[in-house]
N, C-alpha and C positions, 0 to 999 in steps of 0.2 A: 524381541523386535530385531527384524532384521541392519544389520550394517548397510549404512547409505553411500554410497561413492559421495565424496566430496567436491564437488564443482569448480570451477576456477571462475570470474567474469569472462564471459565469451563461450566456453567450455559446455557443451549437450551432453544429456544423459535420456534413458527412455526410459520413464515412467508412466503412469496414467497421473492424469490430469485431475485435481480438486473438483473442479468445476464440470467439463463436460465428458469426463470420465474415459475419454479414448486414453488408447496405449499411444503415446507419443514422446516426441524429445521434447524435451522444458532446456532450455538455454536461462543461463545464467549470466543477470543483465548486472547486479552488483549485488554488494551488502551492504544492510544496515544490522549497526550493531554487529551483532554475530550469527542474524538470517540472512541466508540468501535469498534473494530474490529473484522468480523465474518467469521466464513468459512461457506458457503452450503456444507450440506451431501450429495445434488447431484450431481454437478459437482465439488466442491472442491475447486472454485474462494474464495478468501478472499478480503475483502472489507470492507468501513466502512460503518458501520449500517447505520447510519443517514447522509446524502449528506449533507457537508459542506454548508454554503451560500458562495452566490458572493462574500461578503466579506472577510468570512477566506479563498476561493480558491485565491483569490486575494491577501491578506496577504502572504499565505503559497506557492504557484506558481508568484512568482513576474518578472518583465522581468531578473532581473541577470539570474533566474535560469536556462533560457532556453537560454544560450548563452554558447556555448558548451566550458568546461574547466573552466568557471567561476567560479563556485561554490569550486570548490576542484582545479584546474590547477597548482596553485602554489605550494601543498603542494608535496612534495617530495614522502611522499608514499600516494599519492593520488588511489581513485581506478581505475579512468581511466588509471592512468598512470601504475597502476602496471598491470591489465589488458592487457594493448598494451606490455606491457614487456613480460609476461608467452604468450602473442599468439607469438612474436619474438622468444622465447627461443624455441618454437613449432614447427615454423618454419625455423629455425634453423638446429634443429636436425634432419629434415627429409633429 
């Protein structure tokens, strides 16, 4: 596997692109954790640089997560919850 240049936030490099496959620069908008995260100057998708392993997808997507309300359901101002609130207020008022 080849050696990646290392990005800095703000900092282009030319790659191809995950998503729409052209050769182009990915800018380096910040990190999380220890991915960086990049936007394509062609289509604009932001993504992280370098694909997790199975393991941190597994670590970082665990079963709670996809069990809808799990993650946030209890908390009062959660964002699902305030979300279903302003579409209510929405429609509501029509």
């Amino acid at each position: 596997m080849p050696t990646r240049t290392i990005l800095f936030a703000g900092e282009c490099a030319t790659r191809v692109c995950h998503c729409c496959a052209e050769a182009t620069r990915l800018t380096r908008l910040y990190t999380k954790g220890h991915h960086a995260i990049v936007r394509c100057e062609v289509c604009g998708l932001q993504y992280v640089d370098e694909i997790p392993s199975q393991a941190e997808l597994e670590a970082i997507y665990g079963a709670r997560f996809f069990e809808v309300g799990g993650k946030f359901g209890d908390a009062p101002a959660s964002a699902g919850r305030a979300n279903a609130h302003e579409l209510v207020e929405r429609l509501l008022a029509l």
